[in-house]
C-alpha positions in Angstrom: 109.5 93.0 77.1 111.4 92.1 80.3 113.2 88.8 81.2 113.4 88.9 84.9 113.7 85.0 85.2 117.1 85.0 83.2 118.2 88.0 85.3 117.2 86.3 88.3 119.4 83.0 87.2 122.4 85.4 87.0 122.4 86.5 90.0 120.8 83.6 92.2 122.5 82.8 94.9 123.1 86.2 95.9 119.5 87.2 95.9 118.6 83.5 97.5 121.2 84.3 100.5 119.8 88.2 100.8 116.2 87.0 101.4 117.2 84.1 103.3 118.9 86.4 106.0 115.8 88.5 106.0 113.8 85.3 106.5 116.5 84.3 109.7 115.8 87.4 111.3 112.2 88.1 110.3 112.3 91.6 110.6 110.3 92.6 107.9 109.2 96.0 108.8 112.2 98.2 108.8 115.1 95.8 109.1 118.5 96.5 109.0 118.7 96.4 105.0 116.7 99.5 104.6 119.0 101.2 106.2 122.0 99.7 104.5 120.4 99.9 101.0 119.1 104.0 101.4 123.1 104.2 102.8 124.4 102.5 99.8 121.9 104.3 97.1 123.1 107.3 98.9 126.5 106.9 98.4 126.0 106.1 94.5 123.7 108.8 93.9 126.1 111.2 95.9 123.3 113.0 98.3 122.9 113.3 101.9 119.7 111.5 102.4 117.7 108.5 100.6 114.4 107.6 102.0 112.9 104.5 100.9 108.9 104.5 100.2 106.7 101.9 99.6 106.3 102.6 95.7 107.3 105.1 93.0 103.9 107.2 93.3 103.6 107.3 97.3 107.5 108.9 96.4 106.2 111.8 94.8 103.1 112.3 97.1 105.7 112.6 99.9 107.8 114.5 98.1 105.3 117.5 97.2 103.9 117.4 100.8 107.5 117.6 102.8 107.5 120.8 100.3 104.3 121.8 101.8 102.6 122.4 98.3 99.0 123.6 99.2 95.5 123.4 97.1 95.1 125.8 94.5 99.4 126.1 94.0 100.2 125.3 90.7 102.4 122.2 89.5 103.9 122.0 85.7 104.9 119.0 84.6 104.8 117.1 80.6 101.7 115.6 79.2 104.0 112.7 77.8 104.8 111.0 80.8 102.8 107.9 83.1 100.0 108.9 84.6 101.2 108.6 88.6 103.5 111.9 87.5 99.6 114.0 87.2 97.8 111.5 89.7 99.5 112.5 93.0 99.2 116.5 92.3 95.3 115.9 91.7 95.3 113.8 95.0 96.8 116.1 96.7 94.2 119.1 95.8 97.4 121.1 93.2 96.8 121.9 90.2 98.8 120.7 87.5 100.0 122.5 83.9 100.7 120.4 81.1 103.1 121.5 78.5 104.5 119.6 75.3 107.4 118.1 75.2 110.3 117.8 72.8 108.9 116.0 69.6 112.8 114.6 69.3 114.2 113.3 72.9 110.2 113.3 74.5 110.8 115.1 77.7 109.9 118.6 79.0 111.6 121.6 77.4 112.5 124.4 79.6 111.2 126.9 76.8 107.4 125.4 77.7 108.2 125.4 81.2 109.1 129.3 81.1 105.7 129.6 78.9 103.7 128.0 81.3 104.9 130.4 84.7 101.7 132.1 86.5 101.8 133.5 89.6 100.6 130.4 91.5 102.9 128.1 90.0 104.7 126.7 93.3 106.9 123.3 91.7 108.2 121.8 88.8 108.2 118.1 87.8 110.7 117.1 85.3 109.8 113.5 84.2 113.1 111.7 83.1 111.2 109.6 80.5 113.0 106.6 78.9 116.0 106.5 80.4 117.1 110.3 79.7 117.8 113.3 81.7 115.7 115.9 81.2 117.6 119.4 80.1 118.3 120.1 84.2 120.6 123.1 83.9 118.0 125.8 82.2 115.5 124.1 84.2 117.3 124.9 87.2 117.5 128.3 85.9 114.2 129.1 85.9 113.2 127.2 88.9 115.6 129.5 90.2 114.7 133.0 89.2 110.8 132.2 89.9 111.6 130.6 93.3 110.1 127.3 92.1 110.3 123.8 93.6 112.0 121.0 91.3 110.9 117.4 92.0 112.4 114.9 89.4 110.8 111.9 88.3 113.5 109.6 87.9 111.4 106.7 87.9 112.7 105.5 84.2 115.9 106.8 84.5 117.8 105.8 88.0 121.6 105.8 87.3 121.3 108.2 83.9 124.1 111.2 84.3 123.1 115.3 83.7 126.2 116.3 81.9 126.3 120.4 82.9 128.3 123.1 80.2 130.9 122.7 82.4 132.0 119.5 83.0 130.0 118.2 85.7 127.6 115.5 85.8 125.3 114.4 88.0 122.6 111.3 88.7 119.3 111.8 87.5 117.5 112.5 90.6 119.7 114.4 92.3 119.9 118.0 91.2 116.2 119.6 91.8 114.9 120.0 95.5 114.4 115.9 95.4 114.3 113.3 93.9 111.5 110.1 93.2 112.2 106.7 91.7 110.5 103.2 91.5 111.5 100.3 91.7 108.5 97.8 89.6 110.0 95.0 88.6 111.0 96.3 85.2 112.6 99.3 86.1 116.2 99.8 85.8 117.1 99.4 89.3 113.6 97.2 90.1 112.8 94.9 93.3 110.8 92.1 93.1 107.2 94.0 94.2 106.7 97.5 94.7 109.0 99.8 96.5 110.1 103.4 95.9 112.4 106.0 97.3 113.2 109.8 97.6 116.5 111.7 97.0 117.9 115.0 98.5 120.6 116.7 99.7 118.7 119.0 102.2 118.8 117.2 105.5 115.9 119.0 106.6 113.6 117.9 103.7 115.1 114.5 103.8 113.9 114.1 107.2 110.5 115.5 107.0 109.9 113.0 104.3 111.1 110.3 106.1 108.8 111.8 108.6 105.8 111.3 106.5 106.2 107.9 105.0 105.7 106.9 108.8 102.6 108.2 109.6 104.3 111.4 110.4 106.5 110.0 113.4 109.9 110.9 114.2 109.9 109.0 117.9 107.0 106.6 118.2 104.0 107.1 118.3 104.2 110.8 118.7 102.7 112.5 115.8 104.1 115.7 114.5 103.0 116.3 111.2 100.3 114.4 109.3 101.8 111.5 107.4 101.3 108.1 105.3 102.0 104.5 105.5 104.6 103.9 103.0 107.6 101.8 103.9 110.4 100.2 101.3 110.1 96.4 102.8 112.8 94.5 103.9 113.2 91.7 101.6 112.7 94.2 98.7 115.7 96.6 100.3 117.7 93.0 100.6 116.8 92.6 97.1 117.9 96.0 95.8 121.6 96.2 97.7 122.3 93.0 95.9 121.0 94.7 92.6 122.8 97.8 93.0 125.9 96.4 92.4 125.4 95.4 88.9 123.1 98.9 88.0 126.1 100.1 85.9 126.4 96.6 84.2 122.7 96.3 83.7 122.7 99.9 82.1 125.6 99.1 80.1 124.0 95.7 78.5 120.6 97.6 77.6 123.1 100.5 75.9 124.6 97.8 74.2 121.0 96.2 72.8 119.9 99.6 72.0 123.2 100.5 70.0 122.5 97.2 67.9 118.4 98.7 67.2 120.8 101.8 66.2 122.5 99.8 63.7 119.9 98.0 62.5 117.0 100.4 61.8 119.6 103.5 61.2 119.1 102.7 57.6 114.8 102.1 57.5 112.6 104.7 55.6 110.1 105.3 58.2 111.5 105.0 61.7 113.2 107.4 64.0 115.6 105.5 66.6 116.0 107.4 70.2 117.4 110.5 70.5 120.8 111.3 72.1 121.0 114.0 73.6 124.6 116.1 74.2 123.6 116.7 78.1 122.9 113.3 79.2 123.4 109.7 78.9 120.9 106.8 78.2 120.6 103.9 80.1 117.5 102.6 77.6 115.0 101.7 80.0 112.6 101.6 76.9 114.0 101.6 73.1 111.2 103.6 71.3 111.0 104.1 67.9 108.4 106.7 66.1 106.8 105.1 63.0 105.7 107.3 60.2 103.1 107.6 58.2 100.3 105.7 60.1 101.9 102.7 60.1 102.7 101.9 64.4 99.4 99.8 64.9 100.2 97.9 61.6 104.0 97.4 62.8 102.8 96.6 66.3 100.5 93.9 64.7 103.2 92.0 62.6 105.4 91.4 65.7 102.6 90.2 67.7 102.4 87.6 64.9 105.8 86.9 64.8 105.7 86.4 68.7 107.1 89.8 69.5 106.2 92.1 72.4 105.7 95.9 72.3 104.1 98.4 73.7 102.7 101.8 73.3 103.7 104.2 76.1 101.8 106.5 75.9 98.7 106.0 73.8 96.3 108.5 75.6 97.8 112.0 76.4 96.8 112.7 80.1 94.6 116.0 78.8 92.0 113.2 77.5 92.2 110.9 80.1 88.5 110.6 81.6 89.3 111.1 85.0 91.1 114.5 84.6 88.4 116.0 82.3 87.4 118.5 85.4 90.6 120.2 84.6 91.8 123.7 82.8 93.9 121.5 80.6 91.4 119.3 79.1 90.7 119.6 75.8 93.5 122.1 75.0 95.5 121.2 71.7 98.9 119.1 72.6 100.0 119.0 69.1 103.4 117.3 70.2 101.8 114.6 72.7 99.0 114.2 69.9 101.3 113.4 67.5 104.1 110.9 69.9 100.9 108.8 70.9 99.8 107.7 67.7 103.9 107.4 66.8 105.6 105.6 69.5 106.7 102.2 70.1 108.8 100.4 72.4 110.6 97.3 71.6 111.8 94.7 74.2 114.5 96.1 76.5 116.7 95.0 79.3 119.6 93.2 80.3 119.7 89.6 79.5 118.4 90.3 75.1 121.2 88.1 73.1 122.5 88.7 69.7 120.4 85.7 68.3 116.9 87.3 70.0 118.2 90.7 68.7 118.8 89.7 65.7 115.4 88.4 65.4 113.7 91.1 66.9 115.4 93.5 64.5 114.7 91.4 61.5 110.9 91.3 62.2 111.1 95.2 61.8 113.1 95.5 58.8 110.5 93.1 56.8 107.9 95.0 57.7 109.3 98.2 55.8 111.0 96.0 53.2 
């Protein structure tokens, strides 16, 4: 699904002489690359303040506690999304609102948001899923007029661009209250472990969270607030500046694979490539098709056999995950997720797939429907 190890060979001796300075210095707890790299994200994203985290889920824990979210208040967020979106509001005691999302581009719809409003609602979580902006500006909107909270999950779409009616654009991540992202391995923008951050352009909530992922210290050892222990490393933050460089490129080269699905499977009875939307770019960090007619499992079968990875994300809605049975939510009809579960596929994606692998790959697909 992901070919680090070519990636890595591309870029070698830049990552080699990154973690060998780490190494020389051996500051591995806050070094001087954190700073550089949240400086450097900063200044692509455009924001004030980027605070890096020791994963993609302690991001959005920190996030909805510098916001000072509170037991009982009310979270909305998509059903169709990992479950670390859901995870961190139960953790944290909030209670979180599910809605459908659009059965076209899969991510939350403003029209559900607006549905799903009560008077304890307190925050909304926009999930960019896939590599694709959510529909910000109406979102915004609304957060607006009900004096709501916006947290984006940017975890799958770091470097994406909201396109706004007039003109502007902006990075995923960078519109609502703040921003999360990981960076797993196979993310867009991905280290070589975990590691996480947090984006804002309030200084104030930039440095409460910093506050937090430190155990709640702004001068050692003195303890203002009641915090975590989630720090970005420094050999992944050496990692990342050297990968940030080529995010655009990276982007670009899974576009590029994802326009040649496009071509490919644009003429197939039976499958529905990705949705583009008119307010955002892609930046593909999964190609997902929907597969009609019952037929996913038996397509994900034949390219097992032909020595093909896929996967499923998602294949269990979060309203009938086990662990979240306690819930209002569970066992409420989701008609949409429902139906994108037993639909969705995603076919190897990132930056190093050739034209003779692509070829293959799209070749696999096309004999199944022939």
């Amino acid at each position: 699904m992901v070919d680090l190890v070519s990636q890595y060979a591309r870029i070698r001796s830049e990552i080699d002489n990154a973690m060998a300075s780490v190494a020389g210095s051996a500051r591995f707890i806050r070094g001087p690359e954190v700073k550089l790299f949240e400086e450097e994200m900063a200044e692509y994203l455009g924001v004030s303040s980027v605070i890096g985290c020791g994963n993609g889920t302690d991001a959005l824990q920190v996030a909805m506690m510098a916001l000072g979210l509170k037991p009982g208040d009310e979270v909305i967020t998509t059903n169709f999304t990992f479950i670390a979106t859901v995870e961190v509001v139960a953790l944290l005691g909030l209670t979180p609102v599910l809605t459908d999302p659009c059965p076209d581009c899969f991510n939350i719809t403003p029209e559900a948001i607006e549905r799903a409003i009560t008077p304890a609602t307190r925050a909304i979580v926009p999930v960019h899923l896939f590599g694709q902006c959510c529909d910000m500006e109406p979102l915004l909107d609304i957060a607006a007029r009900h004096n709501l909270f916006v947290v984006e999950d940017c975890a799958q779409a770091t470097g994406a661009e909201y396109i706004f009616s007039d003109g502007r654009r902006a990075k995923a991540g960078t519109m609502g209250d703040i921003g999360c992202t990981s960076f797993f391995p196979s993310k867009n923008l991905g280290c070589w472990g975990d590691g996480g951050a947090l984006f804002t352009n309030d200084e104030s909530l930039g440095e409460r969270a910093r506050s937090i992922t430190n155990h709640g210290m702004k001068r050692r050892y003195y303890h203002d607030i009641t915090g975590i222990n989630s720090r970005l490393d420094t050999l992944q933050a050496a990692i990342l500046r050297v990968k940030l460089k080529y995010l655009d490129s990276f982007n670009r080269a899974r576009s590029d694979a994802a326009a040649y699905y496009d071509r490919a499977f644009k003429p197939v009875p039976g499958l529905t490539t990705p949705c583009r939307t008119k307010y955002s770019d892609h930046i593909f960090h999964q190609y997902t098709l929907k597969v009609a007619d019952g037929r996913r499992d038996d397509l994900k079968e034949h390219l097992t056999a032909n020595g093909i990875p896929s996967m499923i994300y998602y294949p269990v809605p979060i309203s009938e995950q086990k662990a979240y049975s306690y819930l209002p939510f569970s066992g409420k009809p989701f008609p949409v997720t429902g139906e994108l579960s037993r639909q969705v596929l995603s076919l190897p994606m990132h930056t190093e797939l050739d034209e003779e692998q692509l070829e293959y790959i799209t070749g696999c697909v096309t004999d199944f429907f022939a």
